[in-house]
Structure formats: C-alpha cells, structure tokens
C-alpha positions as CSV (number, residue, x, y, z in Angstrom):
1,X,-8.3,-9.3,4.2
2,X,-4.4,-9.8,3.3
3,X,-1.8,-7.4,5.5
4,X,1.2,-6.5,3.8
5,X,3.6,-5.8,6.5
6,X,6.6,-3.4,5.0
7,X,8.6,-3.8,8.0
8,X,9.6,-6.7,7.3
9,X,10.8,-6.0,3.8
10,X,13.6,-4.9,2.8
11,X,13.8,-1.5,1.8
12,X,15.2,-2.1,-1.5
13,X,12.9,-4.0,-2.7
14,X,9.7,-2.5,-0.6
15,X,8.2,-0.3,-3.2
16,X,8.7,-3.1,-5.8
17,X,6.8,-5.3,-3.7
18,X,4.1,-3.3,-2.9
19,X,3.5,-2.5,-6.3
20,X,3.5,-6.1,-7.2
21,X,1.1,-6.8,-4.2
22,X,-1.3,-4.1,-6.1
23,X,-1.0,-5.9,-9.4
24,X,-1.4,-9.3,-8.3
25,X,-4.7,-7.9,-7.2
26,X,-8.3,-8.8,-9.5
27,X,-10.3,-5.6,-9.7
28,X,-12.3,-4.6,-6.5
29,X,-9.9,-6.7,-3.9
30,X,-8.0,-4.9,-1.3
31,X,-5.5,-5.3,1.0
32,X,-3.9,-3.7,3.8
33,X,-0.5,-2.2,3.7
34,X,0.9,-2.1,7.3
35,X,4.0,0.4,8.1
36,X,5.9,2.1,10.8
37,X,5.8,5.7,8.9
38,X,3.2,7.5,6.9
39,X,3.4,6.0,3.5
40,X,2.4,9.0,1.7
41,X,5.4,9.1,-0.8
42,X,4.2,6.1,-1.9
43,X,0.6,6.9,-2.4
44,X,1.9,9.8,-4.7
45,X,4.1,7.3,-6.6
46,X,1.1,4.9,-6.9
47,X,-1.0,8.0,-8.2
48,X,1.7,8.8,-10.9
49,X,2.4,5.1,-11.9
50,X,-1.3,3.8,-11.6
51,X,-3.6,6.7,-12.4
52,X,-6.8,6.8,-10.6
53,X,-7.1,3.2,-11.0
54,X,-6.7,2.7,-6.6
55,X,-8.2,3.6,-4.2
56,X,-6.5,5.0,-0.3
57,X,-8.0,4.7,2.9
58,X,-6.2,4.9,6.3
59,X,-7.5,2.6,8.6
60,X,-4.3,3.3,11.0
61,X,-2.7,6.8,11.6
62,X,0.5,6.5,13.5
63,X,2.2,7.2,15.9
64,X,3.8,4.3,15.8
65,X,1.6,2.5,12.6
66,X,0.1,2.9,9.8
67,X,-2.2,0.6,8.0
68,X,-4.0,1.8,4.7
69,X,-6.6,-0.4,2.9
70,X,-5.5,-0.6,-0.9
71,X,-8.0,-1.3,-3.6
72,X,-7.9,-2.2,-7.0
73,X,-11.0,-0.4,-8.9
C-alpha cells in the first residue's frame, strides 16, 4: 500500500495534496497517510468536504507518528 508522508510536504500545500491523493484514488483503494501530529483536523475537514464517502483507521498513534489507512468507499 502507498504512504503519503506529510512531512515532507509543504504545509501550504499539505491539505491540497492529501485531498488530491484521496481523489486520485478508484473506489475501495487505500493508502496510508503518515504524520508527525494527530491528523484529526483533517479527518473533520475530509468529513465535511467528502461526506461519508472515506473511511479512517489509525494504524499509528503517536508519540512521535501517526499513520492512518485512508479508503475510498
């Protein structure tokens, strides 16, 4: 499975990316999102923006990463 690693993205343009990641995505692939906090601003973005049309699964939980598996249903 595909790792996205945000840390090496710039922040600007992390959100954008990850979103296009999720898109670029046929229905019932995954990948995981790898980060250095808790991305659960994002997940609440994703919810608003995308419906219930992912799914969330932490496969990481800190301290120092997180990884969550991101699927397209």
């Amino acid at each position: 499975m595909e790792v996205l690693d945000a840390t090496k993205i710039d922040p600007q343009f992390k959100h954008a990316t990850i979103f296009q990641k999720y898109e670029d995505l046929a229905k019932g692939e995954s990948f995981i999102l790898h980060n250095d906090h808790d991305p659960k601003p994002l997940y609440f973005q994703m919810r608003a923006q995308k419906g219930e049309t992912f799914s969330w699964e932490y496969v990481l939980q800190g301290p120092e990463f997180w990884e969550v598996k991101i699927s397209k249903l």
